[in-house]
N, C-alpha and C positions, 0 to 999 in steps of 0.2 A: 461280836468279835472286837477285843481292842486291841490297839494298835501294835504295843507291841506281837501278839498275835501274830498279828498280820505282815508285819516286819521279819516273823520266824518265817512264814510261810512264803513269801515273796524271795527273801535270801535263800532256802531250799530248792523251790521252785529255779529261781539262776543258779545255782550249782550243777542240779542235775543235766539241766541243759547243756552247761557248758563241759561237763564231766566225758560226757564221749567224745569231743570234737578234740579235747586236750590230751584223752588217750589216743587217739590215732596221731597227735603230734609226737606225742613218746614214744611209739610206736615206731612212726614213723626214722625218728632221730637213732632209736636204737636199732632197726634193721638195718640202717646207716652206719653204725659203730664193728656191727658184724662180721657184711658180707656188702664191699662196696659194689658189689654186681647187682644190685637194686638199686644204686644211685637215684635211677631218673626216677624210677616208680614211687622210692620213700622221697624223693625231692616233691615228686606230685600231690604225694599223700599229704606231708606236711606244710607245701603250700595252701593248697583246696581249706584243709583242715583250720589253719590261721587263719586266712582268708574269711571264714564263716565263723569264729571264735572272735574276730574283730568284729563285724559284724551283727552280732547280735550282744554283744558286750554297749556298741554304741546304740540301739535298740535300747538295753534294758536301761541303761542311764539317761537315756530320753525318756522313757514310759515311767519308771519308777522312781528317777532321781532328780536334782535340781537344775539339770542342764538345760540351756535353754540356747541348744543348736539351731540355728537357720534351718538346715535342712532338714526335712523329715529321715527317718532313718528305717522306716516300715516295710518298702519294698524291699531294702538291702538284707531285711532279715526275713521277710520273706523265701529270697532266695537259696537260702541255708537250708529247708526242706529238699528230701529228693523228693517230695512230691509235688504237683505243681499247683503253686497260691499264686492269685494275680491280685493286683487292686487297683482299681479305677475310682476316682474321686481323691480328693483331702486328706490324707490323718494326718490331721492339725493340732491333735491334743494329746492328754493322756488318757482320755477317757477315750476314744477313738483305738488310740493306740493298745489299750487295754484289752480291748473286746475283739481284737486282729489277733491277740495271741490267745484270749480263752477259743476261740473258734478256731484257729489253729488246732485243738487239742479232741474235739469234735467232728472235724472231715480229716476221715481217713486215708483218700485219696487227693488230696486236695481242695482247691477251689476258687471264685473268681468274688471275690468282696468289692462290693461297691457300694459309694458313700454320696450319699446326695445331705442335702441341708440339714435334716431333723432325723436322719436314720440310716442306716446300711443294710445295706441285704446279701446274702451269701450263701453261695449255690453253689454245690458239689455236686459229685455221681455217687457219694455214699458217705452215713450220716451215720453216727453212732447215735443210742442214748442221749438224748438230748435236756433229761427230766434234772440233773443234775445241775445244770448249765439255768436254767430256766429257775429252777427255785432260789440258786444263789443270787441271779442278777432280779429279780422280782420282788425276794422276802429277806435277801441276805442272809439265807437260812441253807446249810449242807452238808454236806463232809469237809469237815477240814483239815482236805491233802494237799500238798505241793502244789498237784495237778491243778488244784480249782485256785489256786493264786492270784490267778488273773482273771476272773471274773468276781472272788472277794473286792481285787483291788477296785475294777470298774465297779462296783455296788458302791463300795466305799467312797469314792470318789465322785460319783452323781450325785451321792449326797450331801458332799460338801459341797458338792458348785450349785445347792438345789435344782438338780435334776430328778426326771424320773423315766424309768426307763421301760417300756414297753415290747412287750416278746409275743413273736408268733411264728409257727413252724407250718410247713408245709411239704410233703415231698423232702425233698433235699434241698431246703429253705430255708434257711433263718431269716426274719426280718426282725429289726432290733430298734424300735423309735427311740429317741432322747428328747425328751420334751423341759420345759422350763416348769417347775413348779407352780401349783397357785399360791399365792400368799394371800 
């Protein structure tokens, strides 16, 4: 895959995302234009809504762009699922950050990622399909949808920083080593 490629698929991949949270703000704003007898409901809606549209806006511009924020921004986009993602450990990078969002795409009910020194592991209560996930971060080899964005990227990106990265599944398991090349 070259880059610019990978550049289509990554700007897809942040539209769709951001694509519902922005209609329920229009939504919101115009059930407001209507019938101000939903005030507080469309005021909630379009709060919540923003709320997780910033959110994950500062997310993708850490993971994918040149920012180079202090803070991590992982759990806050975390929390923009109704389902429920936890993370314990570091995401310190973009390769870190990278692999929080392909696995996001993977547990369907959620789940709890945690990050030790040379790898993360990530346990749900249910696992999609995982073969997908696994060829592209392994061989850099898949479909190339929206969807797999963000495991193209993390491939891509181990490889610049000579990493390699290491997959094993188990139950409702991902474990994900990153190791440092030989040379």
């Amino acid at each position: 895959m070259d880059n610019l490629e990978l550049a289509q698929l990554i700007t897809t991949r942040i539209s769709h995302d951001l694509s519902g949270m922005l209609g329920a703000v229009y939504n919101g704003t115009e059930l407001l234009l209507e019938d101000m007898s939903f005030a507080q409901e469309s005021a909630a809606l379009i709060q919540s809504s923003s709320e997780n549209v910033i959110a994950r806006m500062r997310f993708f511009r850490q993971t994918f762009g040149l920012s180079k924020q202090d803070d991590d921004q992982t759990e806050n986009y975390l929390k923009t699922f109704s389902m429920p993602f936890s993370l314990d450990g570091a995401c310190d990078d973009n390769l870190k950050r990278s692999l929080v969002m392909a696995l996001t795409d993977y547990f369907y009910k959620g789940a709890q990622i945690t990050f030790l020194s040379d790898k993360l592991i990530a346990t749900g209560a249910a696992l999609k399909d995982i073969t997908p996930l696994k060829d592209i971060l392994l061989l850099g080899q898949g479909d190339v949808a929206s969807i797999n964005a963000p495991a193209f990227y993390a491939y891509a990106f181990a490889k610049k920083e000579h990493k390699i990265l290491q997959f094993k599944q188990s139950e409702n398991t991902i474990e994900i080593r990153i190791l440092m090349e030989d040379k």
